[in-house]
The first five atom37 places (N, CA, C, CB, O) and aatype in JSON, in Angstrom:
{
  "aatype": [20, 20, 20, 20, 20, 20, 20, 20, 20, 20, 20, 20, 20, 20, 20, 20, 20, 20, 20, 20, 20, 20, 20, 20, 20, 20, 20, 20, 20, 20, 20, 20, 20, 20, 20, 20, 20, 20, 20, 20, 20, 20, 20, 20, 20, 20, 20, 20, 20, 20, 20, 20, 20, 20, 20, 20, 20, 20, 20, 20, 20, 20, 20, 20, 20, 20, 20, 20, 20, 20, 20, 20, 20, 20, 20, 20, 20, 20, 20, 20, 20, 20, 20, 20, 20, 20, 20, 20, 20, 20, 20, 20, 20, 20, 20, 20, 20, 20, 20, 20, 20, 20, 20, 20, 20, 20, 20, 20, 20, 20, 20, 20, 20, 20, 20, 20, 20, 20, 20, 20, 20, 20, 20, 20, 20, 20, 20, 20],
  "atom_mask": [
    [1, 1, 1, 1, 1],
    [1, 1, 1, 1, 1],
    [1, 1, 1, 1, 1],
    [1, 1, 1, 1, 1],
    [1, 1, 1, 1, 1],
    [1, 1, 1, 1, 1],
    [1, 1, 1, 1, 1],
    [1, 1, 1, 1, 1],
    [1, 1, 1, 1, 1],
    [1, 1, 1, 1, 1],
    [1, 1, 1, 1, 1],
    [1, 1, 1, 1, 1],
    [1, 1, 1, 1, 1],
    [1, 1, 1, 1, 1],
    [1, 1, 1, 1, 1],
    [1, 1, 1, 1, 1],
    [1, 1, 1, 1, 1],
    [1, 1, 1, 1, 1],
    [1, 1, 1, 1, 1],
    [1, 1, 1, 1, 1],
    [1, 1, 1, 1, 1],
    [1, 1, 1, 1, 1],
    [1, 1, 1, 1, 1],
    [1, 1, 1, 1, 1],
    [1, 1, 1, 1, 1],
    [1, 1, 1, 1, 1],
    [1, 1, 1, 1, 1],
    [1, 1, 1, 1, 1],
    [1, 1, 1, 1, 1],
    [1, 1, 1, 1, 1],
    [1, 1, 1, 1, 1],
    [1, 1, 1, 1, 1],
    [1, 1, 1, 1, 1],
    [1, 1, 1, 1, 1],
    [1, 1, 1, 1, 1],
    [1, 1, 1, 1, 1],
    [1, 1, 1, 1, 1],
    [1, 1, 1, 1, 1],
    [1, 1, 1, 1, 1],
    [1, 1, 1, 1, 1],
    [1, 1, 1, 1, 1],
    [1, 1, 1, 1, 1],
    [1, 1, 1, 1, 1],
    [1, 1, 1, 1, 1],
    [1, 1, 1, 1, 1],
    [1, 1, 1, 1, 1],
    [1, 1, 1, 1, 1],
    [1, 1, 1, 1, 1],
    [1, 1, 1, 1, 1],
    [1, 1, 1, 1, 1],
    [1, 1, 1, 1, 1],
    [1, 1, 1, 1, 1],
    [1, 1, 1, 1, 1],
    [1, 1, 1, 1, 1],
    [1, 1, 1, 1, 1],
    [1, 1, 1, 1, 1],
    [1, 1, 1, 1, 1],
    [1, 1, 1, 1, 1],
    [1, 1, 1, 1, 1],
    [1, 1, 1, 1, 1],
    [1, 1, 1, 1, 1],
    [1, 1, 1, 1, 1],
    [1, 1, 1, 1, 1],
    [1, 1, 1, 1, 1],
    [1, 1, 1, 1, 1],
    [1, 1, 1, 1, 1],
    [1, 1, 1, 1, 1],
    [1, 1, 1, 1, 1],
    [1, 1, 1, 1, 1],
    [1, 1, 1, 1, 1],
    [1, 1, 1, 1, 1],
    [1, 1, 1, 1, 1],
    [1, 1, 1, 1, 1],
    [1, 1, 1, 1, 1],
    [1, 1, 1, 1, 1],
    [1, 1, 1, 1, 1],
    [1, 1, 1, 1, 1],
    [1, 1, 1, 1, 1],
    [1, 1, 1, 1, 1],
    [1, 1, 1, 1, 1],
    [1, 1, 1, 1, 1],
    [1, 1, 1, 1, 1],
    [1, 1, 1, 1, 1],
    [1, 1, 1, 1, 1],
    [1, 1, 1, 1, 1],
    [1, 1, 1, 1, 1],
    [1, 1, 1, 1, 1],
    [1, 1, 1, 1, 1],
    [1, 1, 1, 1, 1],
    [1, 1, 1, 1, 1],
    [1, 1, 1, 1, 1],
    [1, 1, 1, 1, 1],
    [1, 1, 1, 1, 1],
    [1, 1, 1, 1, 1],
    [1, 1, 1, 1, 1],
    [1, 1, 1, 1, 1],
    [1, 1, 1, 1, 1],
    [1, 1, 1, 1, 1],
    [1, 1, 1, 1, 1],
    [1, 1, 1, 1, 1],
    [1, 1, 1, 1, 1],
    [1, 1, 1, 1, 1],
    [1, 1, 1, 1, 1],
    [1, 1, 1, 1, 1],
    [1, 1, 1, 1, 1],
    [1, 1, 1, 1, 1],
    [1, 1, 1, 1, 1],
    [1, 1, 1, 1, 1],
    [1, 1, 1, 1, 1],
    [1, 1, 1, 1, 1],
    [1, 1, 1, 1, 1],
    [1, 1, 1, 1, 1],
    [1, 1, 1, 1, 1],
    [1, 1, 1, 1, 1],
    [1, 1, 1, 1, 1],
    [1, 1, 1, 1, 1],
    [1, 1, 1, 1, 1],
    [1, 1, 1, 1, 1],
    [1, 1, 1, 1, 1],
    [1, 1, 1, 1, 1],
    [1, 1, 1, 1, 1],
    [1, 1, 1, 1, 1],
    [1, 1, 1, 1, 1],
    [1, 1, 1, 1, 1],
    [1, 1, 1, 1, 1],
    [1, 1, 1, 1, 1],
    [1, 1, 1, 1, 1],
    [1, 1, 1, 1, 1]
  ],
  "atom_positions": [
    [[-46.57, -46.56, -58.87], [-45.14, -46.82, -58.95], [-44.88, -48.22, -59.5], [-44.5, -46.65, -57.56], [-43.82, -48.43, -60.09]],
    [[-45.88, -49.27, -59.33], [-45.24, -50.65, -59.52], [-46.05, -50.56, -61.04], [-45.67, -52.14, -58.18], [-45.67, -51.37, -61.89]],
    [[-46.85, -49.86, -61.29], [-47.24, -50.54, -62.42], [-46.06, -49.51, -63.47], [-49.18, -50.49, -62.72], [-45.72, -50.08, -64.5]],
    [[-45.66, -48.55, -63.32], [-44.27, -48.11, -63.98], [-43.62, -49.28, -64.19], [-43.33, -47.16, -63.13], [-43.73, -49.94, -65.23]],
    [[-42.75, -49.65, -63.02], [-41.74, -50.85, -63.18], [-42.2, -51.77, -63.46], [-41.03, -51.23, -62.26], [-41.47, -52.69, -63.08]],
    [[-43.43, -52.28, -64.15], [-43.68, -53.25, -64.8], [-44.52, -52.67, -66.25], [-44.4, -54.22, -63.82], [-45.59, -53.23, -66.5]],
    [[-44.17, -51.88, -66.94], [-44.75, -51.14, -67.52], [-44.08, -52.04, -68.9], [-44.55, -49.54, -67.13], [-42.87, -52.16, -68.72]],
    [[-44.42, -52.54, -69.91], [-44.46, -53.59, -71.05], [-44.14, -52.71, -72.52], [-46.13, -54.43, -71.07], [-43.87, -53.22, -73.61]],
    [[-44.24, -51.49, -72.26], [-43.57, -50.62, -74.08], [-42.44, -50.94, -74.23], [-43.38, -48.8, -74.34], [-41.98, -51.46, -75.24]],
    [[-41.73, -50.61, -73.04], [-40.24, -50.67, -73.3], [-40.06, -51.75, -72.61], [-39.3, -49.5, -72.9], [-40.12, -51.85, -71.39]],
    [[-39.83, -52.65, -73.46], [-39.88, -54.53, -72.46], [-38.18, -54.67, -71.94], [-40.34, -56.52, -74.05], [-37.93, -55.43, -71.0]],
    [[-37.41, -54.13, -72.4], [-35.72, -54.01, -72.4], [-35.65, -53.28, -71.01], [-34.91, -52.96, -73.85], [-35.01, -53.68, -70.03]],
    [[-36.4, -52.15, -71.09], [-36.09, -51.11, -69.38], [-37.08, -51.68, -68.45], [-36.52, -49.05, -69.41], [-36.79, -51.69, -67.26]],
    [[-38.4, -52.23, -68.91], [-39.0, -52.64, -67.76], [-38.21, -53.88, -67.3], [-40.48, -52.89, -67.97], [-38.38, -54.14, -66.11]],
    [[-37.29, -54.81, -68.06], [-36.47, -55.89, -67.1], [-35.69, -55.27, -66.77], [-35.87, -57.11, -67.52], [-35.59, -55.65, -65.61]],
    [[-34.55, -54.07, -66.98], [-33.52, -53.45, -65.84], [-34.19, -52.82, -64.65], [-32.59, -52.27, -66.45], [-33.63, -52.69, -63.56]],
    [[-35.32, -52.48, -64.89], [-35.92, -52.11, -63.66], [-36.51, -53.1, -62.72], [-36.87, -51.28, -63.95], [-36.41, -52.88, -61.52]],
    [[-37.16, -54.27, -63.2], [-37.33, -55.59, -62.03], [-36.03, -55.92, -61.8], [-38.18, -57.07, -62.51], [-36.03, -56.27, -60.62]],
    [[-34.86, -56.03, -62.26], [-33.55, -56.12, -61.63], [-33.34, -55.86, -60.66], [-32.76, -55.64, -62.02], [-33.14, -56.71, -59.79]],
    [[-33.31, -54.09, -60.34], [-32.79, -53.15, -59.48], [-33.95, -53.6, -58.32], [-32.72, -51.43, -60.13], [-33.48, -53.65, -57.19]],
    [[-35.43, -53.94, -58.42], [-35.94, -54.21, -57.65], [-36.09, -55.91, -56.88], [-36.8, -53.61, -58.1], [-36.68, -56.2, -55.85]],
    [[-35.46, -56.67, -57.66], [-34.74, -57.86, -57.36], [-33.62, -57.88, -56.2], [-34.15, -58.23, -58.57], [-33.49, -58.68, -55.27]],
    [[-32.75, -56.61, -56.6], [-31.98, -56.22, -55.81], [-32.09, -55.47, -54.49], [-31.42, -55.76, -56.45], [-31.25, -55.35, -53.61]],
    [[-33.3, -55.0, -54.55], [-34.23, -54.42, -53.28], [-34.71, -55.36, -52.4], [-35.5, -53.71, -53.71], [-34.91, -55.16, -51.2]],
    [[-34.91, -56.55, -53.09], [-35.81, -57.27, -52.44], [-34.65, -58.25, -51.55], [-36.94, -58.05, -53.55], [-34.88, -58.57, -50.39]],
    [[-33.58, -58.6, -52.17], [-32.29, -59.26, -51.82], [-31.8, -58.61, -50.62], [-31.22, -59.17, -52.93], [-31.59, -59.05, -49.48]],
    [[-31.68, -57.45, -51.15], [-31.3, -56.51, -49.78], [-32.07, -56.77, -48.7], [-31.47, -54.99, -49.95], [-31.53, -57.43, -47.81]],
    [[-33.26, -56.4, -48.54], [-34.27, -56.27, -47.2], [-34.31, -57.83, -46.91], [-36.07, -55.49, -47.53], [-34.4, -58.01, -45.69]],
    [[-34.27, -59.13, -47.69], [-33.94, -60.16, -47.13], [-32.7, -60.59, -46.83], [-34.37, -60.85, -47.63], [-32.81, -61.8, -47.01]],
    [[-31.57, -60.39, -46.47], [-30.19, -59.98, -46.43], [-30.38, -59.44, -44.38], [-29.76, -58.39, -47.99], [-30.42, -60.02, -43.3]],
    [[-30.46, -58.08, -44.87], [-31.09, -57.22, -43.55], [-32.12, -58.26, -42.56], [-32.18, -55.74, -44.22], [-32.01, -58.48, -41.36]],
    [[-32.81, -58.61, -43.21], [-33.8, -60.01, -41.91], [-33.28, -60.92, -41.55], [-35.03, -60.92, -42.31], [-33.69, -61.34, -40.47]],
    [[-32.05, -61.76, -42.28], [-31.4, -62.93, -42.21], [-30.0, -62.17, -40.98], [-30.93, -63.6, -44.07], [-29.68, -62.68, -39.92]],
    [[-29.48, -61.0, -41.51], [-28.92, -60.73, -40.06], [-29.56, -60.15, -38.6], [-28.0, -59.89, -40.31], [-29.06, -60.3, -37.48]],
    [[-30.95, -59.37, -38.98], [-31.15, -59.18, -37.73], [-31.19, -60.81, -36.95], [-32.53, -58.25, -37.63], [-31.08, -61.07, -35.75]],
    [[-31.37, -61.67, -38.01], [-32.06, -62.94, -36.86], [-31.33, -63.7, -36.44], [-33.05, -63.91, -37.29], [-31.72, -64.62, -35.72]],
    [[-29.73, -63.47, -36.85], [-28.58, -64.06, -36.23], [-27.69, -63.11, -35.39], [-27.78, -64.66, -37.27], [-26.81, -63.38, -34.57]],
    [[-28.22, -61.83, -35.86], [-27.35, -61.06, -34.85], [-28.13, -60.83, -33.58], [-26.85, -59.65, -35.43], [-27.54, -61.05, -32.53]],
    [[-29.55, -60.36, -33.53], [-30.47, -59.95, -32.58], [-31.32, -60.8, -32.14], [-31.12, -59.03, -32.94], [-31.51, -60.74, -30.92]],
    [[-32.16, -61.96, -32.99], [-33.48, -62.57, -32.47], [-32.61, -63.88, -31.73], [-34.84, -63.03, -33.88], [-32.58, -64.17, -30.54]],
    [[-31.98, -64.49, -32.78], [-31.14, -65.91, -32.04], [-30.75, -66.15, -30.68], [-29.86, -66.1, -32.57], [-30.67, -67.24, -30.12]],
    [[-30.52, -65.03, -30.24], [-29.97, -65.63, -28.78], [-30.77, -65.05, -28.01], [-28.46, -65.37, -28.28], [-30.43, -65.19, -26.83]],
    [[-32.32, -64.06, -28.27], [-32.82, -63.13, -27.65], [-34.0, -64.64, -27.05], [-33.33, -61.53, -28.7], [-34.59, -65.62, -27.52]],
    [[-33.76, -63.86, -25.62], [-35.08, -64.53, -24.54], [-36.11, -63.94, -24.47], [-34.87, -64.62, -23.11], [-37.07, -64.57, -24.02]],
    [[-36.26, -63.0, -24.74], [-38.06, -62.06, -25.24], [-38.52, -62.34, -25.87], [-38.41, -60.84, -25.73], [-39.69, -61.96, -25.79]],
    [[-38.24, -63.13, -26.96], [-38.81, -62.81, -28.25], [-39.75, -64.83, -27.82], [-37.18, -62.4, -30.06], [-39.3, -65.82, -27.24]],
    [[-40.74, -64.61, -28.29], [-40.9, -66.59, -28.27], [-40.56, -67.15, -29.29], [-42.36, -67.32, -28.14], [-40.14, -66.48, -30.24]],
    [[-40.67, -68.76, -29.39], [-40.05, -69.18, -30.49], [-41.02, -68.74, -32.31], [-39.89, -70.95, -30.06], [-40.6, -68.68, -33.46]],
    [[-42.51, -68.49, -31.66], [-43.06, -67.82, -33.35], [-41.72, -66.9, -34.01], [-44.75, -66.42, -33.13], [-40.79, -67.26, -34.73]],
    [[-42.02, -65.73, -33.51], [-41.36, -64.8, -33.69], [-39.88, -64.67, -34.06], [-41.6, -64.33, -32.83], [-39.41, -63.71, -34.67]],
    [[-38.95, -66.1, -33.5], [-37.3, -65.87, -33.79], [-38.04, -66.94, -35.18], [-35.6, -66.64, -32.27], [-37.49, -66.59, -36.22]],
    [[-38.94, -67.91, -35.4], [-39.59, -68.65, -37.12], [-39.41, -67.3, -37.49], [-41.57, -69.48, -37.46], [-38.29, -66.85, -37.73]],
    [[-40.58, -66.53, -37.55], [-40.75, -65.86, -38.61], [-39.65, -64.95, -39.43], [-41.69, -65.21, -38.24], [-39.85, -64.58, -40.59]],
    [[-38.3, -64.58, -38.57], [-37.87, -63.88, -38.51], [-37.32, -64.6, -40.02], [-37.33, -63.48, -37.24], [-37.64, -64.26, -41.16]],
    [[-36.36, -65.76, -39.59], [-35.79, -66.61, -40.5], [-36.39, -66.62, -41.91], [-35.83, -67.88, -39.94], [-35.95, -66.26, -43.0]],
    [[-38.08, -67.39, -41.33], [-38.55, -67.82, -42.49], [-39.22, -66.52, -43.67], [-39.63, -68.9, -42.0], [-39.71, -66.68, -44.79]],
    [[-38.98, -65.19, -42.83], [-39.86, -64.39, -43.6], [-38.33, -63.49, -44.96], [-40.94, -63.04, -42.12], [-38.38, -62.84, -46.01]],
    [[-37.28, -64.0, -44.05], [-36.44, -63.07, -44.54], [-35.54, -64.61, -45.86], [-35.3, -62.1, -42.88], [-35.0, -64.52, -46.96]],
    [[-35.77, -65.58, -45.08], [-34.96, -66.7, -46.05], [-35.88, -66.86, -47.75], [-35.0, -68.57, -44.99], [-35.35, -67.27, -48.78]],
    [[-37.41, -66.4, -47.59], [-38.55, -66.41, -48.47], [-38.38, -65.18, -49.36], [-39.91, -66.39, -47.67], [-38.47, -65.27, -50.59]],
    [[-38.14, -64.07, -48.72], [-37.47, -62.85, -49.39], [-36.27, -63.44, -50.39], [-36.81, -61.76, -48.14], [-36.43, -63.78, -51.57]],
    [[-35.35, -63.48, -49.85], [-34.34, -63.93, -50.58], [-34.32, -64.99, -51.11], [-33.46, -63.92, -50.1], [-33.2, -65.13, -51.59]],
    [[-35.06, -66.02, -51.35], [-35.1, -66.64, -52.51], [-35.46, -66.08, -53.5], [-35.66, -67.52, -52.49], [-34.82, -65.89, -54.53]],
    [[-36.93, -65.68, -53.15], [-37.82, -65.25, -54.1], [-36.8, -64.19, -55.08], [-39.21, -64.5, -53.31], [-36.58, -64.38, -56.28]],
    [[-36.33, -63.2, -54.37], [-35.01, -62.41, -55.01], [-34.3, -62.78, -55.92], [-34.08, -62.19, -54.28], [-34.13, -62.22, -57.0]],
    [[-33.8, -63.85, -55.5], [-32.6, -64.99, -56.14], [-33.15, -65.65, -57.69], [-32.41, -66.57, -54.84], [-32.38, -65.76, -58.64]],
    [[-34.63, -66.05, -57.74], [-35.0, -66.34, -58.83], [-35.67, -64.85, -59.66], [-35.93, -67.56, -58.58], [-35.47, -64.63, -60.86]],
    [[-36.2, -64.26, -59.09], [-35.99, -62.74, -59.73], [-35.16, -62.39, -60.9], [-35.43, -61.89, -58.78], [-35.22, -62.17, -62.11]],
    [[-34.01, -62.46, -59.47], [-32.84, -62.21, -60.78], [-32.2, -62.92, -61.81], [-31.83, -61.89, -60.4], [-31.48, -62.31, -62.6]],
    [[-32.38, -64.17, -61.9], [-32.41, -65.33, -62.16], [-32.76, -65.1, -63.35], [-33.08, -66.14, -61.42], [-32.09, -65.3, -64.37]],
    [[-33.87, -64.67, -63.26], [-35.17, -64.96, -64.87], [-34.9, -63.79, -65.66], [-37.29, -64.92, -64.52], [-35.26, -63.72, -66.83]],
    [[-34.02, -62.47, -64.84], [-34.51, -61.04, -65.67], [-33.26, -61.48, -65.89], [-35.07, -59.33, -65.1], [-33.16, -61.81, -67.07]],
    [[-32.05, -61.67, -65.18], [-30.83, -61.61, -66.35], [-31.02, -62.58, -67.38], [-29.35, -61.91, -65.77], [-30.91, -62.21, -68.55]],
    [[-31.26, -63.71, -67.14], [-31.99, -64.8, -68.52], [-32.46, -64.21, -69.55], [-33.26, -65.68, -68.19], [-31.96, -64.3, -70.67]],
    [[-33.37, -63.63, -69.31], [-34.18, -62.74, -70.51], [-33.38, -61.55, -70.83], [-35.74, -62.17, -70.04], [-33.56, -61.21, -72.0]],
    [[-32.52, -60.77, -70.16], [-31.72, -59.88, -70.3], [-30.38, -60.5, -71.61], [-31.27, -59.54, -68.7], [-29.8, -59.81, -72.45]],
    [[-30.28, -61.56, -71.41], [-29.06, -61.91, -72.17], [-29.39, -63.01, -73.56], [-27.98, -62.66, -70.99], [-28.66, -63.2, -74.53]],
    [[-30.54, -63.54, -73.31], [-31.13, -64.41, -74.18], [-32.09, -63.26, -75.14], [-32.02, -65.69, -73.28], [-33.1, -63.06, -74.47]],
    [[-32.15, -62.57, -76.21], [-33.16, -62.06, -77.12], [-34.41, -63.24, -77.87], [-32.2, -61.35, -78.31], [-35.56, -62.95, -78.17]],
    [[-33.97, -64.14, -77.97], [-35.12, -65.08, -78.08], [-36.16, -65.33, -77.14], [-34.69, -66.18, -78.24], [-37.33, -65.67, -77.3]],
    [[-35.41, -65.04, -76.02], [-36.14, -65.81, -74.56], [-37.08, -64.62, -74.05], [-34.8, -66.31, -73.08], [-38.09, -64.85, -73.38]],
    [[-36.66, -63.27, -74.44], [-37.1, -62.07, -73.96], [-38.21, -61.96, -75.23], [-35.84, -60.82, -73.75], [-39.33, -61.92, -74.71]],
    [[-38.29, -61.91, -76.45], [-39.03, -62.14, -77.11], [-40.1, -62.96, -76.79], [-38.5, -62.39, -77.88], [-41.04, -62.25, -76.44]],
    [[-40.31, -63.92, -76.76], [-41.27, -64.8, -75.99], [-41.62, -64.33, -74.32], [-40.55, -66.34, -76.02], [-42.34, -65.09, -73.67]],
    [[-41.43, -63.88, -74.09], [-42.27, -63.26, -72.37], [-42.43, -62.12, -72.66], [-41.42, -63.23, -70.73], [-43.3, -61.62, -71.95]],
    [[-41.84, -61.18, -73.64], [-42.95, -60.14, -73.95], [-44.0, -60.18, -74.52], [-42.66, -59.36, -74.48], [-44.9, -59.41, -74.19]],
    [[-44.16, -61.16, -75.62], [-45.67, -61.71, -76.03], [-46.69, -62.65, -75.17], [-45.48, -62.52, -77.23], [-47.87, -62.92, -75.37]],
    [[-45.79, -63.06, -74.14], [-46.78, -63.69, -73.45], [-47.52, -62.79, -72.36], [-46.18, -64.86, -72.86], [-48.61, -62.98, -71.83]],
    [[-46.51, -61.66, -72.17], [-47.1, -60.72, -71.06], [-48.25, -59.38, -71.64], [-45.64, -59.97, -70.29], [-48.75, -58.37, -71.13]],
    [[-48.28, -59.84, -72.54], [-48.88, -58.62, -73.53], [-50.25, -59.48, -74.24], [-47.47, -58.01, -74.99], [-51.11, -59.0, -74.98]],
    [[-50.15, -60.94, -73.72], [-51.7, -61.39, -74.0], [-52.47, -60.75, -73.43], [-52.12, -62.63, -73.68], [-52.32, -60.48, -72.23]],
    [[-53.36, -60.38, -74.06], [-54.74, -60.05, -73.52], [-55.57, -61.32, -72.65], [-55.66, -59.61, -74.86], [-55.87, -61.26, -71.46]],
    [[-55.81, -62.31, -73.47], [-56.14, -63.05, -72.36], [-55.88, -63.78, -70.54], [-56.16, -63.61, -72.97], [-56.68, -64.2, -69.71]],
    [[-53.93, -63.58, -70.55], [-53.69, -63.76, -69.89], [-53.64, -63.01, -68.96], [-53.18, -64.17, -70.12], [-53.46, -63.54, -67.87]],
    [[-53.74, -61.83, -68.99], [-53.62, -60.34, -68.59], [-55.29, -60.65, -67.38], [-53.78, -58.86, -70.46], [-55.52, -60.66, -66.17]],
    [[-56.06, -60.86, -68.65], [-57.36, -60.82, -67.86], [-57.55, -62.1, -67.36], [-58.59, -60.4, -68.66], [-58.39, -61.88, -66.49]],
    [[-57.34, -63.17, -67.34], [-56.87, -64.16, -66.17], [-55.86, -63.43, -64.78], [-55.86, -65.42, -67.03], [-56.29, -63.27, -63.64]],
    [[-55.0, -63.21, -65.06], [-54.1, -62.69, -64.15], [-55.14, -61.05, -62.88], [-52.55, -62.06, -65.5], [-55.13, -60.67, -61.71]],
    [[-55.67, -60.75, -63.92], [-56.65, -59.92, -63.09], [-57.79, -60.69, -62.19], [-57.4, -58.98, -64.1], [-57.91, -60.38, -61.0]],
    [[-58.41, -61.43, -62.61], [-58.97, -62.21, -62.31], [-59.14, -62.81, -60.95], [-58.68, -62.75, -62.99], [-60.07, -62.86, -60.15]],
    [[-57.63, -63.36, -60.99], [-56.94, -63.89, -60.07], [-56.9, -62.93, -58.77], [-55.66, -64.2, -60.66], [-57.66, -63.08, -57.81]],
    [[-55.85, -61.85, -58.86], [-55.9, -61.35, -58.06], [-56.98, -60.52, -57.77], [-55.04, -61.01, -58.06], [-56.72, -59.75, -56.85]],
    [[-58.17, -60.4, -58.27], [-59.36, -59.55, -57.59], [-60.01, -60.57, -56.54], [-60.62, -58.99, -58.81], [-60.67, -60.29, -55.53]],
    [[-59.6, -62.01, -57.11], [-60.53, -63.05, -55.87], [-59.67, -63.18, -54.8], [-60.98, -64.78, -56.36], [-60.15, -63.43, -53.69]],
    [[-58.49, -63.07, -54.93], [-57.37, -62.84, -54.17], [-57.63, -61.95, -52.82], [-56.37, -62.2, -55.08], [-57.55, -62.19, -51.61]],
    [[-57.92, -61.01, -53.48], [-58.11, -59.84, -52.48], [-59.17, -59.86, -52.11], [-57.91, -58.58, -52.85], [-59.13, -59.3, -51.01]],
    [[-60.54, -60.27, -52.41], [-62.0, -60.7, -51.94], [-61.57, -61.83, -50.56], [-63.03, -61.64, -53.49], [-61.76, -61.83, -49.34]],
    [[-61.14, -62.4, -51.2], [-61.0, -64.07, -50.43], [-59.9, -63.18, -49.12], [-59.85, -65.88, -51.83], [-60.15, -63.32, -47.92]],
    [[-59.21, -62.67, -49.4], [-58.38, -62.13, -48.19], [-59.3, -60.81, -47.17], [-56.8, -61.4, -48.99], [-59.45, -60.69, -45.96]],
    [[-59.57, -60.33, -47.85], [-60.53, -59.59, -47.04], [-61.69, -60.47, -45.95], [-61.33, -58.74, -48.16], [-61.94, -60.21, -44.77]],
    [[-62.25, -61.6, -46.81], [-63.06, -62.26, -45.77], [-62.84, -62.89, -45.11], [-63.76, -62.74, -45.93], [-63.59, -63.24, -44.2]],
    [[-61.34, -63.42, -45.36], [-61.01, -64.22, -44.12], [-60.31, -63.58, -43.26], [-60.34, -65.34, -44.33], [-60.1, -64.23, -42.24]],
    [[-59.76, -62.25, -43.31], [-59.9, -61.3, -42.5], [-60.2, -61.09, -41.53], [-60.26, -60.82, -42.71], [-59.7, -60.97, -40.41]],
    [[-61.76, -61.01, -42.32], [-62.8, -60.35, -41.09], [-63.74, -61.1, -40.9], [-63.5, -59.02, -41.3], [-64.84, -60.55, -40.94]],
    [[-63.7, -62.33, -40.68], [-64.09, -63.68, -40.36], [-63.04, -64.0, -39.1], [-63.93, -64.77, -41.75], [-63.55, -64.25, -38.0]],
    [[-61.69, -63.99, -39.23], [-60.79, -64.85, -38.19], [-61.37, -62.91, -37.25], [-58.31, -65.54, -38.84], [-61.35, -62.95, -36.02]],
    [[-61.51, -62.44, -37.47], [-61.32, -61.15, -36.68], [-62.74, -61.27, -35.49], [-61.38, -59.57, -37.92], [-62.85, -60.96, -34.31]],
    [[-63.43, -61.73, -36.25], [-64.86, -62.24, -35.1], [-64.57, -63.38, -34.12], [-66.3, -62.9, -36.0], [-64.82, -63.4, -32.92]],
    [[-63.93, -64.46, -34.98], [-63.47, -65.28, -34.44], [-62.33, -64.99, -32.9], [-62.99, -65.86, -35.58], [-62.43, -65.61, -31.84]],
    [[-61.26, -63.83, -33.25], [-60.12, -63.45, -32.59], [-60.63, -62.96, -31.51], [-59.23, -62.59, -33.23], [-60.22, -63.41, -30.44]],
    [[-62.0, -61.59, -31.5], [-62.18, -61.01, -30.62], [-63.18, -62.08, -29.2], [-62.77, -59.72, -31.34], [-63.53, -61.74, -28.07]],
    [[-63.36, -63.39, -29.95], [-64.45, -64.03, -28.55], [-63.17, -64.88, -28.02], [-66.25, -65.33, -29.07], [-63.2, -65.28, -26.85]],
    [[-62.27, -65.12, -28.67], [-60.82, -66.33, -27.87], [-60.3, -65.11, -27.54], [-59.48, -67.64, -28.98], [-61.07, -64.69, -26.67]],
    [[-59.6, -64.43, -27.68], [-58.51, -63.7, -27.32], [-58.36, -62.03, -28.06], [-57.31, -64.68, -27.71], [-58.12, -61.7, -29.22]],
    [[-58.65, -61.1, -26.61], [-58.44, -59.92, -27.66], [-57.03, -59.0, -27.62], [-59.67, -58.88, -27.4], [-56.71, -57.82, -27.79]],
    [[-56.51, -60.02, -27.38], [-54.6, -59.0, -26.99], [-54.21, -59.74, -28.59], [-52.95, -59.87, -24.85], [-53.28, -59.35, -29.29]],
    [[-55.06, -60.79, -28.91], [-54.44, -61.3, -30.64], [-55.51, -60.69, -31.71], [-54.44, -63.38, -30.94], [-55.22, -60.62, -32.9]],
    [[-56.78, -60.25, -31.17], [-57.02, -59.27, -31.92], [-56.56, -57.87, -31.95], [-58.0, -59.26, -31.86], [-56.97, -57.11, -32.83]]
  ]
}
């Protein structure tokens, strides 16, 4: 599904489509920013991690959103500007940097994983 919506033939529909998902992403950070003023803020169950994360996971959403949309209407309205990030996204070299990246990404996350997970189960196993 994501590599559709980022799919580079049609460089014009693949930016209306990171739009609409700009707009997804706005939304569900929108939705976190009120549960955490309507529900976590004044809640005594919850400890203070948990009313952070709430904020910080949903205020991070919605930025990130915010420049999203930011860049695709930019390129949406600028034809020069969209011209230039379709050739840059269509390097081959950068492409295979960008792979690169995220394969060590996901190596490096896996082991620290299951590294803190050895670690978790001799301190504490209600946090493993």
């Amino acid at each position: 599904m994501f590599m559709h919506i980022f799919d580079t033939s049609d460089f014009e529909r693949s930016l209306r489509r990171r739009r609409w998902v700009g707009f997804g992403l706005l939304a569900v950070g929108v939705v976190g920013i009120l549960c955490y003023f309507l529900l976590v803020d004044g809640s005594d169950v919850l400890p203070d991690f948990a009313r952070g994360f709430y904020l910080g996971g949903a205020s991070g959403i919605s930025v990130g959103a915010v420049f999203l949309l930011v860049r695709v209407t930019y390129l949406l309205t600028h034809p020069e500007a969209r011209k230039k990030a379709k050739i840059r996204e269509q390097d081959e070299r950068e492409k295979a940097i960008i792979n690169q990246a995220f394969q060590f990404a996901g190596m490096f996350t896996f082991f620290a994983a299951a590294a803190s997970m050895f670690v978790l189960v001799a301190v504490s196993m209600e946090a493993a």
